[in-house]
C-alpha positions as CSV (number, residue, x, y, z in Angstrom):
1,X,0.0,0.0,0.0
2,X,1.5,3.4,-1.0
3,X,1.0,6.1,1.4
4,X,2.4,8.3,-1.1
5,X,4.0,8.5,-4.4
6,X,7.1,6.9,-2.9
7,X,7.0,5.8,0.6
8,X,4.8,2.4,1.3
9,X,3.2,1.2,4.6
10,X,5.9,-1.6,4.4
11,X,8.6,0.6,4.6
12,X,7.2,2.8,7.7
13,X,6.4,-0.7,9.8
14,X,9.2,-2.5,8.8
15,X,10.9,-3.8,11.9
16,X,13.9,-6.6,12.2
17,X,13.1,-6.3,15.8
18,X,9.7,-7.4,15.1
19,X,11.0,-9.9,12.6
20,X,13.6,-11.3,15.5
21,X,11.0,-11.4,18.2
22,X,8.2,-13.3,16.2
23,X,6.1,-9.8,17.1
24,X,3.2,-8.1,15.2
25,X,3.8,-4.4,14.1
26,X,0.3,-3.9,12.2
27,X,-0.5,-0.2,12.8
28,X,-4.2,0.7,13.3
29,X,-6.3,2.5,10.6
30,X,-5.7,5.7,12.7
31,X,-2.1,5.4,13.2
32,X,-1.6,4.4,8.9
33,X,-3.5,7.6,8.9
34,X,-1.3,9.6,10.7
35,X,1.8,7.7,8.7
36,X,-0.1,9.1,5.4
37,X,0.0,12.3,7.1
38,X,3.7,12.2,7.9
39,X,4.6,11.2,4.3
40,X,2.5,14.0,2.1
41,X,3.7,16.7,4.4
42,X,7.2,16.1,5.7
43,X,9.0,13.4,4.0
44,X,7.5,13.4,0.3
45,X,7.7,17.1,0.0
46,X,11.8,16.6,1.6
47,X,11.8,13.8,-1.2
48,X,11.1,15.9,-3.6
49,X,12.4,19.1,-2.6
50,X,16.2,17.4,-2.8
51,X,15.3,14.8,-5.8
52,X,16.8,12.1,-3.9
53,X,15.7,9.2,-1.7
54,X,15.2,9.1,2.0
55,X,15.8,6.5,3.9
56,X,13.0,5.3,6.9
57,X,14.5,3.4,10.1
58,X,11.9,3.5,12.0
59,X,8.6,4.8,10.7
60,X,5.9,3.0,13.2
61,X,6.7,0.6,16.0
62,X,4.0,-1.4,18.2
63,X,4.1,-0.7,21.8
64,X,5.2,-4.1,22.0
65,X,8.2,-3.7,19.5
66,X,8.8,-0.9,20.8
67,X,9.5,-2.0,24.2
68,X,12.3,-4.7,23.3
């Protein structure tokens, strides 16, 4: 799922801690929301402004994940 013309839900929850840990890092409707938010007005419009990509690290972690 695109959230915009280039930055994907996978890439924002992508997590090798999650991975490791056998842990779910499924982001609510409300929280893609705000990740849709994040990419149209800060990341795709820093994307764009320098023509290059930017890399993600950590774009959404569970609770969960987030606490290993």
């Amino acid at each position: 799922m695109n959230l915009t013309k280039n930055f994907t839900l996978h890439e924002m929850t992508k997590s090798e801690t999650a991975l490791r840990f056998g842990m779910d890092n499924t982001p609510t409707s409300s929280e893609i929301d705000n990740m849709r938010v994040l990419c149209e007005e800060v990341l795709q419009k820093v994307r764009d402004y320098y023509g290059m990509g930017v890399k993600v690290n950590s774009g959404y972690r569970h609770p969960l994940v987030n606490s290993k």
